[in-house]
BAFIMI-346773 format. One line per field, with one value per residue (C-alpha): x, y, z; chain; residue number from 1; residue in three letters. Coordinates in steps of 0.02 Angstrom, whole numbers, plus 50000, padded with zeros to 5 digits. Example, Ala and Ser with C-alpha at 12.3 -4.5 7.8 and 13.67 -1.06 7.14 Angstrom:
xx <- c(50615:50684)
yy <- c(49775:49947)
zz <- c(50390:50357)
kette <- c(A:A)
nr <- c(1:2)
rest <- c(ALA:SER)
This chain:
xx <- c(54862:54954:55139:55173:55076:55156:55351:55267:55220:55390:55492:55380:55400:55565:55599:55527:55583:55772:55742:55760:55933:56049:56132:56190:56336:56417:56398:56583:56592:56427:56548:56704:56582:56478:56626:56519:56551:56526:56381:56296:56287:56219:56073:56043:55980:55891:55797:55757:55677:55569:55522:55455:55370:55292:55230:55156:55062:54978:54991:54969:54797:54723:54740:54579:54488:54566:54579:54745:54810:54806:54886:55008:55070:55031:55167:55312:55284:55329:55467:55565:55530:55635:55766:55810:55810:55927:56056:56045:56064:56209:56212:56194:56021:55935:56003:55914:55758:55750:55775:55655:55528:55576:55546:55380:55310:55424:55300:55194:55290:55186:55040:55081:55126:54943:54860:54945:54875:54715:54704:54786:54697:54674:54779:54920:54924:55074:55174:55125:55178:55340:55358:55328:55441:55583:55570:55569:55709:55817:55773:55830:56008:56037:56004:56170:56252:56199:56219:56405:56444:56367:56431:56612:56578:56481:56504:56380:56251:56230:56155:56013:55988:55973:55876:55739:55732:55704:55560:55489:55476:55422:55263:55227:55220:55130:54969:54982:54995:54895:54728:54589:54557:54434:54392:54335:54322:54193:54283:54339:54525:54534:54424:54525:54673:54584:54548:54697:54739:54600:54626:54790:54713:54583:54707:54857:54904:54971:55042:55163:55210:55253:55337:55449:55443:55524:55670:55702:55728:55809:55953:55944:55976:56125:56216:56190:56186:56398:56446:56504:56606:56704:56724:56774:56937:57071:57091:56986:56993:56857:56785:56608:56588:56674:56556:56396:56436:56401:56240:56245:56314:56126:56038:55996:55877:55770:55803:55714:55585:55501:55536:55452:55301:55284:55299:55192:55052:55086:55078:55272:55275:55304:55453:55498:55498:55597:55729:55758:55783:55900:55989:55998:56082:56213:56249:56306:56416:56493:56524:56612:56728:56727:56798:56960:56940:56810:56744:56671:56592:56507:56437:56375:56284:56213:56165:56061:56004:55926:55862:55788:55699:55631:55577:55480:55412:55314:55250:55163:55114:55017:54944:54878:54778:54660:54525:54546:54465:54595:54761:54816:54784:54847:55000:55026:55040:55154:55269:55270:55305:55472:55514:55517:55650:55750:55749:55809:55933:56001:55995:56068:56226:56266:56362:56491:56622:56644:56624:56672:56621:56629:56496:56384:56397:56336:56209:56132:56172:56053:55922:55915:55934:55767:55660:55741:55680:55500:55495:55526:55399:55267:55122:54998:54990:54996:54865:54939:54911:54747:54671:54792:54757:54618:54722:54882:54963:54943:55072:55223)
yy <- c(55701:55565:55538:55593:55770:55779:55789:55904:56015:55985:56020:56195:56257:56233:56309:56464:56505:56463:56598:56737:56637:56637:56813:56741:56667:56796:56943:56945:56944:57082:57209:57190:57201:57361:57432:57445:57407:57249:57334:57400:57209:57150:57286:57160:57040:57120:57216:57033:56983:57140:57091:56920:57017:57115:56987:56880:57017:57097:56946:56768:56818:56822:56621:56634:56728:56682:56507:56469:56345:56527:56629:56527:56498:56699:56710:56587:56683:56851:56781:56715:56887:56959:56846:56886:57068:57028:56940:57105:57237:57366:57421:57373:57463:57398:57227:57265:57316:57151:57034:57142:57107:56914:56932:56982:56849:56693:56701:56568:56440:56504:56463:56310:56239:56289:56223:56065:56060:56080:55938:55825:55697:55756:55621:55645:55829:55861:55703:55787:55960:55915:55832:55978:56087:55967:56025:56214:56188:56094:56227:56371:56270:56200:56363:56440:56280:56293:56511:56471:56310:56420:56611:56483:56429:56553:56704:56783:56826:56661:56633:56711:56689:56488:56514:56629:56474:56353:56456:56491:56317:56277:56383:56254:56101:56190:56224:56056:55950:56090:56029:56177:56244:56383:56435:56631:56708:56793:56979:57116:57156:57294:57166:57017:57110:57192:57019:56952:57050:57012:56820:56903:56979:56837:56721:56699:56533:56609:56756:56675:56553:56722:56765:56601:56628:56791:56745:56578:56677:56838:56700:56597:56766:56840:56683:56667:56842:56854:56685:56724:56870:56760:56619:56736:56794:56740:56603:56518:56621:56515:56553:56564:56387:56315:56449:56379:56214:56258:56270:56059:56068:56112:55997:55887:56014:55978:55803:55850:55933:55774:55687:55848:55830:55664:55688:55856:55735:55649:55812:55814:56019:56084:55981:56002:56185:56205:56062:56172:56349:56255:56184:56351:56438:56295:56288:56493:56430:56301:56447:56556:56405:56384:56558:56497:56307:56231:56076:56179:56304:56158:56064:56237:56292:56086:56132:56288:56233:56072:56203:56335:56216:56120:56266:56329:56180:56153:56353:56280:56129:56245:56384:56247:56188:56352:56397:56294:56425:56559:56460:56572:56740:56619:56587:56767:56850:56695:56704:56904:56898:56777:56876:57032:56945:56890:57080:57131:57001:57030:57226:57198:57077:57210:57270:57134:57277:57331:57190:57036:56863:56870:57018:56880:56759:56852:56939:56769:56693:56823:56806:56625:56623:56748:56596:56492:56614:56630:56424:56427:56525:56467:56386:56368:56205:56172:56134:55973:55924:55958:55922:55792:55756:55604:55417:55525:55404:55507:55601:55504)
zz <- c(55055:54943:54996:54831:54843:55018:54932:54801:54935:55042:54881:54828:55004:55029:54854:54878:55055:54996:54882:55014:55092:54949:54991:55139:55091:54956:55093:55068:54893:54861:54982:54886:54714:54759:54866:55035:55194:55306:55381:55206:55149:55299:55260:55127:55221:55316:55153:55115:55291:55298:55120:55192:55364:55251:55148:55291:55358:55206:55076:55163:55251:55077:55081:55190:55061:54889:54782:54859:54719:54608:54726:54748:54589:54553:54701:54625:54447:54528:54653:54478:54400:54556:54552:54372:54394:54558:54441:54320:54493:54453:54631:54806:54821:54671:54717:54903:54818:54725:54847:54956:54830:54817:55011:55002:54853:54915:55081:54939:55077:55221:55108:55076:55249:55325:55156:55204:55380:55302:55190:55317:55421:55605:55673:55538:55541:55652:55547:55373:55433:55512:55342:55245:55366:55336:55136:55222:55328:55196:55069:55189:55224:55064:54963:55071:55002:54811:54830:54893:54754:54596:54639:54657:54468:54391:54479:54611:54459:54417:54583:54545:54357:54398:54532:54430:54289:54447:54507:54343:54334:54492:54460:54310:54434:54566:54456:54380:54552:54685:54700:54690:54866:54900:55076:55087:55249:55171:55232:55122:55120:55259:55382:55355:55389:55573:55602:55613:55753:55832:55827:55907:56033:56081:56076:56205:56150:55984:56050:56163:56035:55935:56042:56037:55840:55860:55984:55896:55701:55800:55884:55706:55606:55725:55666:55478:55445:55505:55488:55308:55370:55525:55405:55247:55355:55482:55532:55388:55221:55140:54971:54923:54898:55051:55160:55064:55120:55308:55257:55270:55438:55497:55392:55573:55568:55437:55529:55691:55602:55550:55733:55824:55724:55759:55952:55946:55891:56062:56155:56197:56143:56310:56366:56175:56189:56351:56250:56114:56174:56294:56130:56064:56211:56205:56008:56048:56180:56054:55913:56034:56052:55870:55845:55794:55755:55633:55715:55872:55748:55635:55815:55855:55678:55708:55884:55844:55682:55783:55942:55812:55705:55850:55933:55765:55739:55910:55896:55716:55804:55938:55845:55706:55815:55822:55699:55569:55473:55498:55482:55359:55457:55624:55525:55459:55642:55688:55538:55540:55738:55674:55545:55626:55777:55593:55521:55710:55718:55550:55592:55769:55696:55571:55718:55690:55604:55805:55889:55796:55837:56021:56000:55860:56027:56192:56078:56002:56201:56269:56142:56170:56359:56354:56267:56396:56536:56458:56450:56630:56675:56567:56680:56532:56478:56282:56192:56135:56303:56327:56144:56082:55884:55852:55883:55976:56096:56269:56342:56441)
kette <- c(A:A:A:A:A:A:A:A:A:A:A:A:A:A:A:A:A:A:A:A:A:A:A:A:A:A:A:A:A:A:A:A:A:A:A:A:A:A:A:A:A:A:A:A:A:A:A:A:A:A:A:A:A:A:A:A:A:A:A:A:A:A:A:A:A:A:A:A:A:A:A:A:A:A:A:A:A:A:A:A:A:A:A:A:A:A:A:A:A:A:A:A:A:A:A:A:A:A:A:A:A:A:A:A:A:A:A:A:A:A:A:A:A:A:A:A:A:A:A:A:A:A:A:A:A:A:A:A:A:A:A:A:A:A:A:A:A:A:A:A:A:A:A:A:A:A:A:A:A:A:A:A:A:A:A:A:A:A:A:A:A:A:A:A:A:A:A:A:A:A:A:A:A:A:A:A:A:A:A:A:A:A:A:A:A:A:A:A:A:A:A:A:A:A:A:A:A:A:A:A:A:A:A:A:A:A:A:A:A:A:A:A:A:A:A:A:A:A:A:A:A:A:A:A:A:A:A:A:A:A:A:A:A:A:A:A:A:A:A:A:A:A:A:A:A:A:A:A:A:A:A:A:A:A:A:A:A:A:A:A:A:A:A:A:A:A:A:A:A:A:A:A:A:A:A:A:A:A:A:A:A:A:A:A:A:A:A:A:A:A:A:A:A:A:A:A:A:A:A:A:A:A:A:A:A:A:A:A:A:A:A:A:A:A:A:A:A:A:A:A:A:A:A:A:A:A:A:A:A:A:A:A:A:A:A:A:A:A:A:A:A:A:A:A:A:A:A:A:A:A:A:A:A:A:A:A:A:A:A:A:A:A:A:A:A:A:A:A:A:A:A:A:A:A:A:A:A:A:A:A:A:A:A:A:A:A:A:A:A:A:A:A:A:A:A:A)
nr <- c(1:2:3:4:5:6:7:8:9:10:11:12:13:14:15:16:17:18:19:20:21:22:23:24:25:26:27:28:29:30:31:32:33:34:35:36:37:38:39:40:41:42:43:44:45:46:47:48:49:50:51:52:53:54:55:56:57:58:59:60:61:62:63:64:65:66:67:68:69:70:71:72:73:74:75:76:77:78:79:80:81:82:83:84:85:86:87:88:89:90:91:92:93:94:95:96:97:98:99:100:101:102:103:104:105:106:107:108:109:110:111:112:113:114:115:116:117:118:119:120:121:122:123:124:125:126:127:128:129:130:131:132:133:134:135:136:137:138:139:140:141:142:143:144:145:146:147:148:149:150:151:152:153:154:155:156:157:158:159:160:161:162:163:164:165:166:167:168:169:170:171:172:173:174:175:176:177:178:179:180:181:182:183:184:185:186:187:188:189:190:191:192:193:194:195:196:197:198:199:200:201:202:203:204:205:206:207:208:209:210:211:212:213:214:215:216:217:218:219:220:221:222:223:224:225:226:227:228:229:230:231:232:233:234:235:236:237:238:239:240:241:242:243:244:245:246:247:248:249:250:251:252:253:254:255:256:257:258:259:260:261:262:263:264:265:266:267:268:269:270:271:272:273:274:275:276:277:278:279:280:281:282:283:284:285:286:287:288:289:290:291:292:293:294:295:296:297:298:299:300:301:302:303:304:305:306:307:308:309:310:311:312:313:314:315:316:317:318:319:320:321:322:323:324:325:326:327:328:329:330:331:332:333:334:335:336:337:338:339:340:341:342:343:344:345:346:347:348:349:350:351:352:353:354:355:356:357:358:359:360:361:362:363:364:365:366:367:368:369:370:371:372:373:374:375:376:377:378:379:380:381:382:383:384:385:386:387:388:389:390:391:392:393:394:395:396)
rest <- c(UNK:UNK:UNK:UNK:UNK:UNK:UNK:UNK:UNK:UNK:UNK:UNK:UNK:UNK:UNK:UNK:UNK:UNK:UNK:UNK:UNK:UNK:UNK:UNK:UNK:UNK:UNK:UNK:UNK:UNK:UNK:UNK:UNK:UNK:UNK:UNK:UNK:UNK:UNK:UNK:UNK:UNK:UNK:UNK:UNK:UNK:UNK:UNK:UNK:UNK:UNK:UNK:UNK:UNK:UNK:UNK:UNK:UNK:UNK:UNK:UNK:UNK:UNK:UNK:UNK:UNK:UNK:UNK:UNK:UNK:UNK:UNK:UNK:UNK:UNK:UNK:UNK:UNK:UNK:UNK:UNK:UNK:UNK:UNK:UNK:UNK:UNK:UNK:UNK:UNK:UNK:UNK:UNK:UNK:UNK:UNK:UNK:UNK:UNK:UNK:UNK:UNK:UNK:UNK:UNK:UNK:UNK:UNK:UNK:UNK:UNK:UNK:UNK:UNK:UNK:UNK:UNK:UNK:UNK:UNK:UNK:UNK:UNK:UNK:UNK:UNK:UNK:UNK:UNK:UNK:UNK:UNK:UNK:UNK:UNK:UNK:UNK:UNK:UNK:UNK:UNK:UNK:UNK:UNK:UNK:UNK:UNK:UNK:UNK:UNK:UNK:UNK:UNK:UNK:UNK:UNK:UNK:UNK:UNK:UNK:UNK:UNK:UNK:UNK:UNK:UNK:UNK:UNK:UNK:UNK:UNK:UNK:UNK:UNK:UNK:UNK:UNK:UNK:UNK:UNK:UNK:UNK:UNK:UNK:UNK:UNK:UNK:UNK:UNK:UNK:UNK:UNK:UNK:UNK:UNK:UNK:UNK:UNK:UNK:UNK:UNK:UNK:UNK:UNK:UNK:UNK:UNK:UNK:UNK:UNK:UNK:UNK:UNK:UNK:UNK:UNK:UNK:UNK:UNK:UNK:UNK:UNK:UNK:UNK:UNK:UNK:UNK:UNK:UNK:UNK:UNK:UNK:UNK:UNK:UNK:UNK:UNK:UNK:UNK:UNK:UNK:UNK:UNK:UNK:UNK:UNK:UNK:UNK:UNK:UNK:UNK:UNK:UNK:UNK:UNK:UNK:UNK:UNK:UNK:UNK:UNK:UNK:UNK:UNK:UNK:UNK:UNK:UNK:UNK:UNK:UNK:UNK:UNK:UNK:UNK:UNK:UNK:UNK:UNK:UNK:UNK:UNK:UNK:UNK:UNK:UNK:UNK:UNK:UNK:UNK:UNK:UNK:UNK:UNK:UNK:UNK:UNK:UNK:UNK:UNK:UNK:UNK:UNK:UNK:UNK:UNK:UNK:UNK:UNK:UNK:UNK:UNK:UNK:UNK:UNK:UNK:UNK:UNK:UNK:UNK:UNK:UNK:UNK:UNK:UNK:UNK:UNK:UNK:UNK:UNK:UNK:UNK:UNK:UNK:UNK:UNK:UNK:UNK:UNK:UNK:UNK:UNK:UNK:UNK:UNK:UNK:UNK:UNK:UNK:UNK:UNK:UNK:UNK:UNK:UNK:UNK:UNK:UNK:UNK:UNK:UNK:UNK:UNK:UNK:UNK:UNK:UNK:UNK:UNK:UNK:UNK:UNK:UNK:UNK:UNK:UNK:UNK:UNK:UNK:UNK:UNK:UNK:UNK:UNK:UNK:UNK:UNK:UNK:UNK:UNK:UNK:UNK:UNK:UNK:UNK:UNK)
């Protein structure tokens, strides 16, 4: 793992996943468009995150049993093919079933962060992947950005037009720089699927970082999926563009992304874990403040961003650590566990038409305060503690 193969892989992964973020923003603008209501357009992100669920449970276990420099690539081709037939959608429901479809191929991301683990050095792993999950991060905040900036130049089509050349193109570099990597399970189909959950099942390490995954996307979803609609109206009547900008307001996360992977590797993930979900419970406390005034609500997108991000990246730091052999399937029942808390998230916010922002607040409050709860009862110790990575420095 070159530091130059190590931005290739940051960049590619943060590419695709931004792919299923860039409705975020122009919520307001798709429900004046397709004349539907606030609650019909939230639908569309959550078409988008069963998409991705979807995709992690039936499509990323097939890393362990296909050439994954291939599949990949087979995955970015598709996800621009979506994209442009999203910028072509004459209606609210083909435009869902598009980006449901760019859901379920843009999960070539959760290929690409276990194939990194995999050709990292042992004592570099959780450094290389907290690398690679900054690109992730950064490509999940700044696509909100560049959705909000283009739709403000171009018009909301343009969005995804660009974005379905970027992709395309994308695809190119990825089978130029991806090294071949071939690793079969040596299980048809149907068994590698079974065996996923039975990793599950054999395995409580990974499913109570799971369940972490799931609270920490369900809090991080209740925010992003409304935040257009608060910030679209009174008090702030922002455009497209100004509301993609918020997206930069979170960009500490892709920050502490790269400084939790390098304290994971010094088995810090428990105290980690309990600092996180804390962060997230307060950054919900800060928006509720923010409801009227802008500089609460930024220190509050920054506070979760940092808390969500933190408390991702110490689940991957965990569950990595178990058969190497079956990262992929490992990282399927991880990243389907988060994406189903996103989907319910997204699906529980939609609610915002009743119950405005206060409603957005004590739901994502709760959420948080249950990973809080679950921290604080926790007497397993991590496996970072107990099998720290070859050359760690040992725990303080």
């Amino acid at each position: 793992m070159s530091r130059g193969l190590v931005v290739v892989f940051a960049l590619a992964t943060g590419q695709a996943v931004a792919s299923n973020y860039l409705a975020q923003p122009l919520l307001g603008t798709l429900r004046d468009v397709f004349g539907v209501s606030e609650a019909v357009a939230g639908l569309v992100v959550t078409a988008s995150q069963i998409g991705y669920a979807t995709g992690l449970l039936v499509v990323v276990p097939l890393g362990d049993l296909l050439e994954r420099r291939r599949t990949i690539v087979t995955l970015a081709s598709i996800t621009a093919v979506g994209l442009a037939a999203a910028a072509a959608a004459p209606g609210i429901a083909v435009f869902g079933a598009c980006v449901g479809l760019v859901g379920l191929t843009s999960v070539a991301a959760q290929l690409l962060v276990p194939f990194a683990a995999t050709l990292a050095p042992e004592a570099q792993r959780g450094r290389i992947v907290g690398n690679v999950m900054s690109g992730l991060i950064l490509g999940i905040l700044l696509a909100r950005t560049f959705s909000g900036l283009i739709a403000e130049v171009g018009g909301w089509r343009s969005v995804y037009a660009l974005a379905a050349l970027l992709m395309l193109a994308q695809a190119v570099v990825l089978h130029v720089k991806l090294p071949r990597f071939a690793q079969s399970a040596g299980l048809a189909y149907h068994n590698l699927l079974a065996s996923t959950a039975t990793i599950a099942r054999d395995e409580p390490v990974l499913r109570r970082r799971a369940l972490y995954g799931l609270l920490s996307f369900a809090s991080f979803s209740v925010l992003w999926t409304t935040l257009a609609f608060l910030l679209s109206g009174p008090p702030f009547g922002y455009g497209d563009g100004v509301i993609g900008l918020f997206g930069l307001a979170g960009a500490a996360g892709a920050v502490a992304a790269s400084v939790v992977g390098m304290y994971t590797d010094r088995g810090w993930v428990h105290r980690l874990t309990g600092g996180s979900a804390g962060l997230m419970s307060a950054g919900f406390v800060l928006l509720w403040l923010g409801r009227g005034s802008l500089w609460p609500l930024l220190a509050g997108v920054l506070v979760l961003d940092v808390g969500s991000n933190g408390l991702h990246l110490s689940n991957q730091s965990e569950i990595y650590r178990l058969r190497p052999e079956a990262r992929n399937r490992i990282n399927s029942f991880y990243m389907t566990s988060c994406f189903v808390g996103a989907a319910a998230g997204s699906a529980l916010a939609a609610a915002y038409g009743r119950w405005g922002w206060a409603g957005t607040c004590v739901l994502g409050t709760a959420v948080s305060l249950a990973a809080v709860g679950r921290w604080a009862t926790d007497r397993q110790r991590p496996l970072a503690q107990r099998e720290p990575f070859a050359g760690a420095d040992p725990p303080v």
